[in-house]
Structures are given as structure tokens and as C-alpha cells.
TORBA-188010 format. One record per residue (C-alpha): x, y, z. Coordinates in pm, 1 decimal, decimal comma. Layout:
N
xx yy zz
X Y Z
...
***
This chain:
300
xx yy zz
17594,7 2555,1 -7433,9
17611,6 2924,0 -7402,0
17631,8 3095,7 -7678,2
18030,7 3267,8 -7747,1
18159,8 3553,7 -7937,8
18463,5 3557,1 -8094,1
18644,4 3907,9 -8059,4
18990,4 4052,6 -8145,6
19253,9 4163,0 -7898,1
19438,1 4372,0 -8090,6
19680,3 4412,3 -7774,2
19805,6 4070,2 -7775,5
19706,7 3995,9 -8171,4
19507,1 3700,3 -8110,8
19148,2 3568,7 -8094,9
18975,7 3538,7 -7789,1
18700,6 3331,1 -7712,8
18428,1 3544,3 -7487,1
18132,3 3351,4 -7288,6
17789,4 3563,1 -7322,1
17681,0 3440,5 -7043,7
17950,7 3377,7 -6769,8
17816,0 3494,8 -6464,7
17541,0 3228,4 -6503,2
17768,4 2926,4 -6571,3
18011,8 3032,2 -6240,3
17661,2 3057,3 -6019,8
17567,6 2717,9 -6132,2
17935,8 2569,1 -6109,6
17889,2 2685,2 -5732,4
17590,6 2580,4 -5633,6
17677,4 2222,9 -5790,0
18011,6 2234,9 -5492,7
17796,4 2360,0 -5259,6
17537,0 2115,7 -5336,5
17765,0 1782,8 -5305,2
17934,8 1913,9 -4976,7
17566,1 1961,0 -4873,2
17472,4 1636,7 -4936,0
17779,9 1490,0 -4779,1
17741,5 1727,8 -4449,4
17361,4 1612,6 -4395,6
17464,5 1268,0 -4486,1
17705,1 1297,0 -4159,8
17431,3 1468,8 -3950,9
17246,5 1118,3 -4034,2
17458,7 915,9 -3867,0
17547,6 1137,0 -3633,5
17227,8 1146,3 -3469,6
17195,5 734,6 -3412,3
17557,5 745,1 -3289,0
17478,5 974,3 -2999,4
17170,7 804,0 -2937,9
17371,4 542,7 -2890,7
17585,1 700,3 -2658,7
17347,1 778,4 -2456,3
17143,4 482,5 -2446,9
17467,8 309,7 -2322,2
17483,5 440,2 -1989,6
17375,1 271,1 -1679,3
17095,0 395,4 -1536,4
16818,3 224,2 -1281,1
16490,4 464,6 -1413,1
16476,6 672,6 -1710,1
16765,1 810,4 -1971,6
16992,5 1048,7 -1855,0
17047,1 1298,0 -2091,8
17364,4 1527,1 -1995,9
17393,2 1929,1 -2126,0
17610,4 1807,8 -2415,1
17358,0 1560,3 -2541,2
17096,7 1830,5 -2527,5
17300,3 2072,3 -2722,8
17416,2 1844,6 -2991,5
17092,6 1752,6 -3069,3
16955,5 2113,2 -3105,3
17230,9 2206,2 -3283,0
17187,7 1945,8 -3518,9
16806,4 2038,4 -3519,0
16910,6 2378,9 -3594,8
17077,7 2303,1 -3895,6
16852,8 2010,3 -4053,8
16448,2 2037,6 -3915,3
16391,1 1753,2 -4113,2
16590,1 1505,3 -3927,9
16380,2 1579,0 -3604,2
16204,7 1254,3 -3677,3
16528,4 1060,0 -3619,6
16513,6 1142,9 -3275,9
16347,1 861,8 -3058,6
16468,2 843,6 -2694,0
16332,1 1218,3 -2690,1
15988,1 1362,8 -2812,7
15994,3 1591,4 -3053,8
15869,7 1856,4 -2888,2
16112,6 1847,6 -2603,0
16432,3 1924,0 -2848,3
16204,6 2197,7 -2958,1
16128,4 2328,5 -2620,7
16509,2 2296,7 -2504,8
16600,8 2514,8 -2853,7
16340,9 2767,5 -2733,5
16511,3 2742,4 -2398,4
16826,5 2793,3 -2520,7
16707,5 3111,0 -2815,3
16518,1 3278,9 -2451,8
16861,7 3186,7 -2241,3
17107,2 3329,5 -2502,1
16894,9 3697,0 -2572,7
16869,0 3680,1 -2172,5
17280,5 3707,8 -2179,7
17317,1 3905,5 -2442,4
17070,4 4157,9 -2258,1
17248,5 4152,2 -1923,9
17354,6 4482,1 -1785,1
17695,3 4525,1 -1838,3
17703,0 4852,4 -1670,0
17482,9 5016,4 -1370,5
17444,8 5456,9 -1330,9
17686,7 5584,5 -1137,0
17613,6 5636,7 -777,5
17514,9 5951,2 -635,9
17795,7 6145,8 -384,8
17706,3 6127,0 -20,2
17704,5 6501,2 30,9
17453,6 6547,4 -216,9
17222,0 6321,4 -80,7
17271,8 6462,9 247,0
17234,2 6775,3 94,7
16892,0 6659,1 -82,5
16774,7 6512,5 259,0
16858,3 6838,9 448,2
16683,4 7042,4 212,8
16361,6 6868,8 225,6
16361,1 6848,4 563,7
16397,6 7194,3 629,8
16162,5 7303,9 388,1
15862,3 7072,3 407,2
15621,1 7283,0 137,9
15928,0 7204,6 -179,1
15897,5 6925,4 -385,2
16162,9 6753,9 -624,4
16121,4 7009,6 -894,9
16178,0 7300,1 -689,9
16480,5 7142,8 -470,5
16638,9 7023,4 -790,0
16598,1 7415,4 -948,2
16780,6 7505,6 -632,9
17062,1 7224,8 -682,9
17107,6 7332,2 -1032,3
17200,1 7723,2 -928,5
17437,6 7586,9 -664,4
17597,5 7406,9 -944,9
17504,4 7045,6 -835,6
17365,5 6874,7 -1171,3
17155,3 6568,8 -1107,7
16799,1 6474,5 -1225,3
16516,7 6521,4 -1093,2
16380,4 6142,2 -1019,2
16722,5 6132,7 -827,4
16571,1 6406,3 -609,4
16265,9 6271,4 -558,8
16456,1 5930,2 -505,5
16620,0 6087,3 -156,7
16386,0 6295,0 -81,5
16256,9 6263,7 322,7
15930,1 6017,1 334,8
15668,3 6208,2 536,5
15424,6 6009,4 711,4
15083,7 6185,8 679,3
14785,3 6094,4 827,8
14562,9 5940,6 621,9
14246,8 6117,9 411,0
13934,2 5939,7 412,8
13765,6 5801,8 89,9
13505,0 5884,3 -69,6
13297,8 5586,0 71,0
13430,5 5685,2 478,0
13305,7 6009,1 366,1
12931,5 5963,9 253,4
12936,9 5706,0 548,0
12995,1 5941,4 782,5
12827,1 6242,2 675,2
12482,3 6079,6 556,6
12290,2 6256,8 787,2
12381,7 6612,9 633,2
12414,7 6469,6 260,3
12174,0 6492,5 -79,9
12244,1 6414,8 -407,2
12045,3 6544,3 -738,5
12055,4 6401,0 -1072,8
11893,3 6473,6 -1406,8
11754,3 6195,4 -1657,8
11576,6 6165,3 -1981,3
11204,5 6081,4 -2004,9
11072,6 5959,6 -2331,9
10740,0 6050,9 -2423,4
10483,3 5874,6 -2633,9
10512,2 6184,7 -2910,3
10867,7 6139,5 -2932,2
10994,8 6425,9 -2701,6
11230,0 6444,5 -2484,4
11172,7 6584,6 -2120,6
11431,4 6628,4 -1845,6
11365,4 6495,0 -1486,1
11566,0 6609,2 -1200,3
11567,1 6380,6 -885,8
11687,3 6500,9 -553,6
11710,3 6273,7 -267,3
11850,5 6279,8 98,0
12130,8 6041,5 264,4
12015,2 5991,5 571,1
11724,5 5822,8 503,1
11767,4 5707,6 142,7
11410,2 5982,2 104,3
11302,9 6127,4 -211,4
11285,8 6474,1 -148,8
11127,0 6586,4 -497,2
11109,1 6519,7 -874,8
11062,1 6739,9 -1131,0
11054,0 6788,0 -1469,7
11096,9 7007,5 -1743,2
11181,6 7049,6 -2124,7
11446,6 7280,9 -2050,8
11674,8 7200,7 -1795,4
11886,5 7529,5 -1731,8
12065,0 7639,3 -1481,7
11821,4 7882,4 -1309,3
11597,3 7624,4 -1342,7
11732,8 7401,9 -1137,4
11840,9 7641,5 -863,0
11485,2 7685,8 -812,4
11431,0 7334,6 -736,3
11641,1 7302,8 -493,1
11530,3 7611,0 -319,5
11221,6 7468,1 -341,3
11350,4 7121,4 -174,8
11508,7 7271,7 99,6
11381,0 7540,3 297,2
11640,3 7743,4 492,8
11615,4 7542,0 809,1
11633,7 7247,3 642,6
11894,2 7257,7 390,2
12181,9 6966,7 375,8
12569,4 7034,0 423,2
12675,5 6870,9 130,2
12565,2 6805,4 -216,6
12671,4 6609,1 -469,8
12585,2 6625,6 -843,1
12765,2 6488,0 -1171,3
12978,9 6699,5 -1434,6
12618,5 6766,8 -1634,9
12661,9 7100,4 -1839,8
12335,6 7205,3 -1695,1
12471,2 7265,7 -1339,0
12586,9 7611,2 -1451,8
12681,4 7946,9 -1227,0
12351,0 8037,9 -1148,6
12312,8 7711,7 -956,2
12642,2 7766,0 -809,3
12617,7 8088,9 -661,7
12219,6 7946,3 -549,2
12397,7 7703,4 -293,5
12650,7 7896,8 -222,9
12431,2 8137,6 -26,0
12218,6 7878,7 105,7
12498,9 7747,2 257,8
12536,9 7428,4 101,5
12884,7 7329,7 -31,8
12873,5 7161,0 -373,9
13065,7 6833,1 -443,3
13056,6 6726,9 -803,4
13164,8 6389,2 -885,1
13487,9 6256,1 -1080,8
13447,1 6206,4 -1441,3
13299,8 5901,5 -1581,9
13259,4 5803,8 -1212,8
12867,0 5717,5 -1175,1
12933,9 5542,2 -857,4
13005,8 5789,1 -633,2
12666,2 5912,7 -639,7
12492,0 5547,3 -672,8
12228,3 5637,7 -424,9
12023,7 5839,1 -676,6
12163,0 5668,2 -984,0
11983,6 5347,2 -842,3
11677,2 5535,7 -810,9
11702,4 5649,9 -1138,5
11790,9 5300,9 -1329,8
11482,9 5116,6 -1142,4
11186,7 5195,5 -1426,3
10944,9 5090,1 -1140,0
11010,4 5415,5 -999,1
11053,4 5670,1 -1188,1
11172,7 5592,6 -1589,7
10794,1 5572,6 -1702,4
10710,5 5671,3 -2000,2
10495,6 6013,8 -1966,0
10165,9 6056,4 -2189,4
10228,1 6412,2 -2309,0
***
């Protein structure tokens, strides 16, 4: 028993009997209702499960059980409320109630999700409007026809310009494939790579080869790859007569203005490569991966 306290109302002139601990005894007096009305509740669930079992077992049919909507909610719902009574369930597998709850939980959020509501069409004049000014002036895009909207007054976004916007059809570009295809002839690529050496130096080769023939032009090396440097080398490679259209390098730091301005006069028009995009000059990186070729190590 609680302990009590006996304290004085001197309002009314009597004792009065206080429990200490009160909030205790109604939270247990409340879980003891809930408790038998629990009880009795799963007690029904019991029964109710054979029942509609029963139910549906009763039905006339020539092949398997047939199991209507109801049936299948009932016994989620009844899942739902008491997992442990999943066992009960025999003219189903246990995993199918759970798959038709999962069903149902991916069906209900699917509803409750729906769209009630869709944005607001856009007027026909501005459309026609958006259409007319594209088409009239090919060289704007959707940011500058929508700047032009907003000083007329007309306040939409800018994805809704680009939305009606005229399609152009433009021919199209070649890739980058089409391209070394069909200039091989007046295409060569240089790369640089790293040569270890038996005294643990490092020395920088730099391989230049032509298209047209897949032929290695020249290799050098050095422990001091600059830009000048490698200028030189390609003067070297390619006489005046002789010198290719195009040439493609990587992003290397090394390729600097000196080398730059080098081709430039010779001519040649420089193509450096994408980043991280080793395959658009595979011809020499091939050369350069094969150690039979050139990735010896050097003596020095």
C-alpha cells in the first residue's frame, strides 16, 4: 500500500486522507482496463481468423481457393494489429499476407501522393509570342527571350521559354572518332611519360607519332620537360614541308605558351584533349602502355 498523509483542511474543518503516490496507482488502475479489454480483443481476433477461413474455404471452386479483396484485407488488418497470430493463417503462406500488406502500405502512399493539382497552363498569345520571337531571332536563347518577356511585362519562367521555344534542326557535327578517321592522313599526336631509372630518377620521355601510318616519328627524353623544350622537338620532328594539320596533346602543365605560339607559326593547329579523357588520343597512349616498346627501364 502506498504510503498516506494525513493533512488538515482548515476550509472545510476536517481530515483528509492524501495518497503520496497517486499518479502511480491511476497508471496501474489503467493499464489493468486496458489490459483485460486487450486480452478480450485478441481473444476475438483468435477466432476470428478460423471463422473467415472458414468462409472462405466454403466456396465452390473447381482449382485453387478464391480469395476475394475483403478476405485479403481482413486478414492484413488483423495481421496489422496482432503479428503473432500470422501462424494461424493456413490456406495462405505467410509471406503472401505479408506481401499483400506491403502492397497495400506502397498502394496507400501511392494515393496519398497523387497530384491533386497540375501548373496552370500557359496563355496562347504568349506562346505564340515565345515562338515568334525565336523564330525571328535565331542567335537568342531562353534567357535572353525571357529578359525581353519580363520588360514587356509578361512574367513566366524561364524553362517555360525554353519549353516553346522553335526546335531547329541542325546538321549534325562529327565526333571525335569521324574526326581522327577522316583526317589521319594530316594528324600526330605527342605524349610525355615517366621513365624510371635504376638510380631512382625520374626522366621524362616525349613520344610523337603520326596518324596516317600509326609511325613513330621521334622519342626523346629529358629531365626537364619545359615548355621550350618541347617546342624544339617538334620542330625537330617536322620540318616545314612536312608538318601535320592537326595535333593533339593532353591537358599536361608542360605544354605551356612557348609551345603554343611554336605551332602556331608552323602552322599546325593544336587540339588538346578533354579532361580525364585518355582515349581520345589512344594511338600514342597504346604505344606508351606496351613496355616492349618503349617503358624500359634506362641504365643512367
Amino acid at each position: 500500500m502506498p504510503p498516506e498523509n494525513l493533512i488538515r483542511d482548515d476550509a472545510r474543518g476536517r481530515m483528509v486522507m492524501e495518497t503520496a503516490d497517486g499518479h502511480t496507482f491511476l497508471t496501474r488502475l489503467l493499464l489493468v482496463i486496458r489490459s483485460r479489454f486487450t486480452r478480450r480483443a485478441r481473444l476475438e481476433a483468435e477466432n476470428l481468423i478460423p471463422r473467415q477461413q472458414l468462409v472462405v474455404l466454403r466456396r465452390k471452386s473447381a482449382t485453387r481457393v478464391r480469395l476475394w479483396n475483403i478476405d485479403r484485407l481482413l486478414l492484413v488488418w488483423l495481421y496489422r494489429l496482432y503479428p503473432s497470430l500470422l501462424d494461424a493463417i493456413i490456406i495462405v503462406q505467410p509471406e503472401t499476407v505479408i506481401r499483400w500488406h506491403r502492397r497495400g502500405f506502397r498502394a496507400y502512399w501511392r494515393w496519398k501522393s497523387r497530384q491533386l493539382g497540375s501548373r496552370p497552363m500557359t496563355d496562347s498569345g504568349i506562346r505564340a509570342l515565345i515562338r515568334r520571337m525565336s523564330r525571328e531571332n535565331p542567335l537568342w536563347g531562353a534567357p535572353r527571350i525571357h529578359g525581353e518577356l519580363l520588360m514587356l511585362g509578361i512574367e513566366v519562367a524561364e524553362s517555360t521559354v525554353g519549353r516553346y521555344m522553335v526546335r531547329r534542326r541542325r546538321p549534325p557535327s562529327q565526333g571525335w572518332k569521324t574526326f581522327l578517321r577522316n583526317h589521319a592522313a594530316g594528324i600526330a599526336s605527342l605524349d610525355l611519360f615517366v621513365v624510371r631509372t635504376i638510380s631512382f630518377k625520374l626522366l621524362y620521355g616525349l613520344v610523337i607519332l603520326r596518324h596516317a601510318r600509326r609511325r613513330l616519328v621521334t622519342i626523346a627524353v629529358t629531365d626537364n620537360p619545359t615548355a621550350q623544350w618541347i617546342a624544339g622537338q617538334v620542330t625537330d620532328a617536322f620540318p616545314w614541308d612536312e608538318a601535320p594539320s592537326h595535333l593533339i596533346r593532353d591537358r599536361d602543365g608542360a605544354f605551356g605558351s612557348a609551345y603554343t605560339r611554336r605551332i602556331r607559326a608552323m602552322g599546325i593547329r593544336d587540339h588538346p584533349t578533354a579532361p580525364h579523357s585518355p582515349w581520345q588520343n589512344g594511338h600514342v597512349e597504346r604505344l606508351i602502355v606496351d613496355p616492349s616498346r618503349i617503358s624500359r627501364p634506362c641504365c643512367f
